[in-house]
Structures are given as C-alpha cells and as structure tokens.
Residue, then its C-alpha position, 0 to 999 in steps of 0.5 A: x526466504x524472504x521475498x517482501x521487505x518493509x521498512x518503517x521510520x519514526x520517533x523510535x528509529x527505524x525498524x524493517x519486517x520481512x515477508x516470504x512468497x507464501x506469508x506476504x507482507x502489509x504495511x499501513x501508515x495512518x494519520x487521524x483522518x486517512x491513511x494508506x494499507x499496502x498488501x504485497x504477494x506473490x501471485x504463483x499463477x504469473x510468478x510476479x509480486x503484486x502491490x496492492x494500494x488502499x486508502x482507509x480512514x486513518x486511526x481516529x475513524x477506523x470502521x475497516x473501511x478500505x477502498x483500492x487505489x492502485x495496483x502494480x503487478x510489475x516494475x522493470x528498470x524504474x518502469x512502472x508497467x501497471x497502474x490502476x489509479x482511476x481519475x475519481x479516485x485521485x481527485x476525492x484523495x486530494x479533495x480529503x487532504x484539502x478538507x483536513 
C-alpha cells in the first residue's frame, strides 16, 4: 500500500511514483550546478514519516556529492513542527544561486 507519493512536471506532462513504508521513496530535480534530493521513510521505531533534504551538485558536476539540509519528522495542521536548516547552510545556498 502506498504510504509516499512523488509528483513531477515537466516538458512531457506530469508523471507520479508511489513508495510504501517499507520501499520509501526519493525524488531529485537538478539544474547544471545544483540541485536538491528528497529521501522520505518511514521511521517503524516513532511510527512517523521522515523527509530528508539534501543539496547536490546538479547534473553537469555530479561527484555524488550531498550535504543535508533539512530534516522534517512531522507536519500537523500545515505546522512544521521540525526543521533542521543551519544558518551556514542557507547563506552558502544563496551564496551558489548568486554566483551561477
């Protein structure tokens, strides 16, 4: 039964993948320098889903190079309750997106 769903729009239309508790499910969207990984679980020791955020280096210098972003381990009535996203981390995003 499907737990995660990933929904994608592009040239070609739109297209979804399902993931269940125990397969999860990633998506990534990249441009040439950067781009973003998303790898959501379901953690069975809390019983919650867990949405892990990475920035990479995009399609033109991919090394598999990831650094983790964010975290959020729990969304109650459109409240984000959990989010790791250290100050550095922000500025050296913004700091990439200026320098492109």
């Amino acid at each position: 039964m499907a737990n995660f769903r990933a929904v994608i729009q592009g040239q070609r239309g739109q297209a979804s993948r399902l993931g269940s508790k125990s397969s999860g499910i990633t998506a990534s969207v990249n441009g040439w320098h950067l781009g973003v990984e998303v790898i959501a679980y379901h953690d069975k020791e809390t019983g919650r889903d867990i949405f892990r955020v990475y920035k990479t280096e995009g399609s033109g210098y991919n090394r598999g190079r990831k650094e983790l972003i964010a975290e959020i381990d729990r969304y109650e009535a459109e409240q984000v309750e959990h989010l790791k996203v250290p100050g550095e981390v922000v500025r050296q995003i913004i700091k990439d997106i200026k320098d492109r």
